[in-house]
mmCIF file of the C-alpha atoms, coordinates in Angstrom:
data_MODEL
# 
_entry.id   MODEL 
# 
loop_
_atom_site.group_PDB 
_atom_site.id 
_atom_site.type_symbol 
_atom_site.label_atom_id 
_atom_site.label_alt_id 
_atom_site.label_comp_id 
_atom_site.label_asym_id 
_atom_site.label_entity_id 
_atom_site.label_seq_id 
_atom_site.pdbx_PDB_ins_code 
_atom_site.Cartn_x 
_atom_site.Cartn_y 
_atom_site.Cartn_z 
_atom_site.occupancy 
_atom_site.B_iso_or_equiv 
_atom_site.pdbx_formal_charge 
_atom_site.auth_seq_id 
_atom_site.auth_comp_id 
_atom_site.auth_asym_id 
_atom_site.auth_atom_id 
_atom_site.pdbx_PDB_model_num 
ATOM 1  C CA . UNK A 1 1  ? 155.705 21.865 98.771  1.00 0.00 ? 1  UNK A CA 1 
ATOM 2  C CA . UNK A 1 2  ? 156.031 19.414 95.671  1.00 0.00 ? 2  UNK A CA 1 
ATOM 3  C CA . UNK A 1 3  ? 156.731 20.049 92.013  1.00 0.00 ? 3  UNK A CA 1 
ATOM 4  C CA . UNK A 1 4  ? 152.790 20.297 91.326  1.00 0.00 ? 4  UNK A CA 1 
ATOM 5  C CA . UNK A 1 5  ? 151.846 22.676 94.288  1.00 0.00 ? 5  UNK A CA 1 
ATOM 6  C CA . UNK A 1 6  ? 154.630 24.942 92.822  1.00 0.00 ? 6  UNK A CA 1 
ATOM 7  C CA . UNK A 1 7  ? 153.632 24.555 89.696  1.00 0.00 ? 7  UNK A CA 1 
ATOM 8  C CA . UNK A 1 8  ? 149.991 25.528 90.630  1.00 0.00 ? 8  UNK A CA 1 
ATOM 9  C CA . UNK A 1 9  ? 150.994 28.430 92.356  1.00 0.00 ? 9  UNK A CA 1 
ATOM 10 C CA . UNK A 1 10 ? 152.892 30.317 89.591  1.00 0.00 ? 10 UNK A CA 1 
ATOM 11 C CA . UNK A 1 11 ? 149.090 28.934 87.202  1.00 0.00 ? 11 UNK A CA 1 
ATOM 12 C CA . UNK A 1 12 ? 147.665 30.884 90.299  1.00 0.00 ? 12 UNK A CA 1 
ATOM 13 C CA . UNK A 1 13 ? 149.675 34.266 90.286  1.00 0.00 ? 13 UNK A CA 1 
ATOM 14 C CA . UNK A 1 14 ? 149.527 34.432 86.045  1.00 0.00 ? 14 UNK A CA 1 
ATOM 15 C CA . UNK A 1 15 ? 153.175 33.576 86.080  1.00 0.00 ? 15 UNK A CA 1 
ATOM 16 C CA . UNK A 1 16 ? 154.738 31.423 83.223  1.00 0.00 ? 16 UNK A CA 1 
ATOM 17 C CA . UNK A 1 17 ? 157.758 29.203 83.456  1.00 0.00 ? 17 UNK A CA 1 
ATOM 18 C CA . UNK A 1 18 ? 159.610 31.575 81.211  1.00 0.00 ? 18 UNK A CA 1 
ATOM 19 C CA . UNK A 1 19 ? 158.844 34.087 83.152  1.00 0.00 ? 19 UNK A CA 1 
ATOM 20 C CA . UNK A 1 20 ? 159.728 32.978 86.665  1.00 0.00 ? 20 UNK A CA 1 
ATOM 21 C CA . UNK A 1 21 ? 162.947 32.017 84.516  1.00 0.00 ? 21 UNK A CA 1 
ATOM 22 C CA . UNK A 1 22 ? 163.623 35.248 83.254  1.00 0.00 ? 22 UNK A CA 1 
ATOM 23 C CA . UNK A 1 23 ? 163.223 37.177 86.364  1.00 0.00 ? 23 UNK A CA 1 
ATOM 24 C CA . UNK A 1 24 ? 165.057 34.991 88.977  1.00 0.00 ? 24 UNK A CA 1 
ATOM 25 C CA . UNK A 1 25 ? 168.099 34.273 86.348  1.00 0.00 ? 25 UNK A CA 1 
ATOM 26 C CA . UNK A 1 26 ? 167.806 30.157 85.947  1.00 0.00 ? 26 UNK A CA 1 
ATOM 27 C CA . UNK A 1 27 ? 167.239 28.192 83.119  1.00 0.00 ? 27 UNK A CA 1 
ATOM 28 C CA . UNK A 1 28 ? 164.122 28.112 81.808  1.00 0.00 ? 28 UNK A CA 1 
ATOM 29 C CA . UNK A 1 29 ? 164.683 24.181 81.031  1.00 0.00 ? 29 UNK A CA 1 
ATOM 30 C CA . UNK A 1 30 ? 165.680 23.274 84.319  1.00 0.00 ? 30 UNK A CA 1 
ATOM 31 C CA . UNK A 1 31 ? 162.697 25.609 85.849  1.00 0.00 ? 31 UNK A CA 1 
ATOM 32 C CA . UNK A 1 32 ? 160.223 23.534 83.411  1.00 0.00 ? 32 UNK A CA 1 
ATOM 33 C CA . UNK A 1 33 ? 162.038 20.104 84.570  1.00 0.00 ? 33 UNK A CA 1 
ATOM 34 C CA . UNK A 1 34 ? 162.051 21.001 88.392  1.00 0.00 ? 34 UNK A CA 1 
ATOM 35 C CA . UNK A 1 35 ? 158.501 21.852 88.151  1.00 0.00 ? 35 UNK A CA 1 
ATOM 36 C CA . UNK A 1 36 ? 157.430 18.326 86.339  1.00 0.00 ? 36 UNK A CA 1 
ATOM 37 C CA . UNK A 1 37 ? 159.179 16.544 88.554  1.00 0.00 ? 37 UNK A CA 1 
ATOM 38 C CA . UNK A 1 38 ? 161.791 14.900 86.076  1.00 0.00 ? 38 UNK A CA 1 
ATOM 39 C CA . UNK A 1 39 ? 164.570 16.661 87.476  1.00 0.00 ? 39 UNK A CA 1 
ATOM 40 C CA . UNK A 1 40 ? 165.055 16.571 91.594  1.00 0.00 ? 40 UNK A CA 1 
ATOM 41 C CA . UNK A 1 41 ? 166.711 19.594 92.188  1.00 0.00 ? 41 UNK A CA 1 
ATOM 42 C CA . UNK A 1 42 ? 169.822 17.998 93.935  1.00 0.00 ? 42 UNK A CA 1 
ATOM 43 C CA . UNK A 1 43 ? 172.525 19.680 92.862  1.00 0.00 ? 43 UNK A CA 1 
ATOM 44 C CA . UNK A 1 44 ? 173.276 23.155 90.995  1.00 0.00 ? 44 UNK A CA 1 
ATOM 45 C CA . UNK A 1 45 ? 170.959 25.175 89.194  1.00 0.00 ? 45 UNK A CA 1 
ATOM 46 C CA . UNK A 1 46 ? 168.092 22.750 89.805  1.00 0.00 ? 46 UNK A CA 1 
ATOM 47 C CA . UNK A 1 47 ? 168.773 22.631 93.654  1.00 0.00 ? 47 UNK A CA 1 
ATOM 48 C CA . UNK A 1 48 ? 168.498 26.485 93.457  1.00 0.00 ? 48 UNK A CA 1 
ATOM 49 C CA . UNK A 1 49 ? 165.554 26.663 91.715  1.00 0.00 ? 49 UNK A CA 1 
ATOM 50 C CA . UNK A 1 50 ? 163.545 23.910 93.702  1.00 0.00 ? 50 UNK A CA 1 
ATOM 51 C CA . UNK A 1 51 ? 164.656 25.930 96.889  1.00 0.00 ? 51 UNK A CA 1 
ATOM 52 C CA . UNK A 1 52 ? 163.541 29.169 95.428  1.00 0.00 ? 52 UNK A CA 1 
ATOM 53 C CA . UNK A 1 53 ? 160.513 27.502 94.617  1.00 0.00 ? 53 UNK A CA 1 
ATOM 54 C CA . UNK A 1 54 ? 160.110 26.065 97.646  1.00 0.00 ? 54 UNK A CA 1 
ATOM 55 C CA . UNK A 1 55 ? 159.925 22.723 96.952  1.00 0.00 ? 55 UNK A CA 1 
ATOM 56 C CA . UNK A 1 56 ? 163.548 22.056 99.039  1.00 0.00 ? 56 UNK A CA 1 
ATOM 57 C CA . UNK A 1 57 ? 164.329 23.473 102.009 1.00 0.00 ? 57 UNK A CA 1 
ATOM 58 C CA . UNK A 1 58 ? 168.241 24.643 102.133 1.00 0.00 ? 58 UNK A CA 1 
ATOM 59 C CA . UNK A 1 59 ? 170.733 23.332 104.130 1.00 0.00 ? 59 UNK A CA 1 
ATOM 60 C CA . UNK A 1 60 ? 172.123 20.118 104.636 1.00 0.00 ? 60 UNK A CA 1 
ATOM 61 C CA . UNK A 1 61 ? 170.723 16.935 106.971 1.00 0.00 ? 61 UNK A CA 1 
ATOM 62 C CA . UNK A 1 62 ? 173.089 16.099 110.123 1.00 0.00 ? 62 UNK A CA 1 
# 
């Protein structure tokens, strides 16, 4: 999934960036930056919320 299809999806269920924040215990500045695209998600807090986002898949590449 990228940044926009997750984006559209929380537009889709009535669920704000602050909220998804909020509820799943992240940042709501790295949410907001994961979701536009500007951050990656490669490390940290913004790996954990693209995965719980499903924009990354977890794990590593052999």
């Amino acid at each position: 999934m990228t940044p926009e299809q997750a984006k559209q999806k929380l537009i889709n269920n009535g669920i704000t960036a602050v909220d998804y924040a909020r509820e799943n215990g992240f940042n709501y500045r790295t949410v907001v930056c994961v979701l536009n695209g500007t951050n990656k998600g490669r490390s940290g807090e913004a790996h954990r919320v693209a995965v719980a986002l499903g924009i990354k898949k977890t794990g590593v590449a052999a």
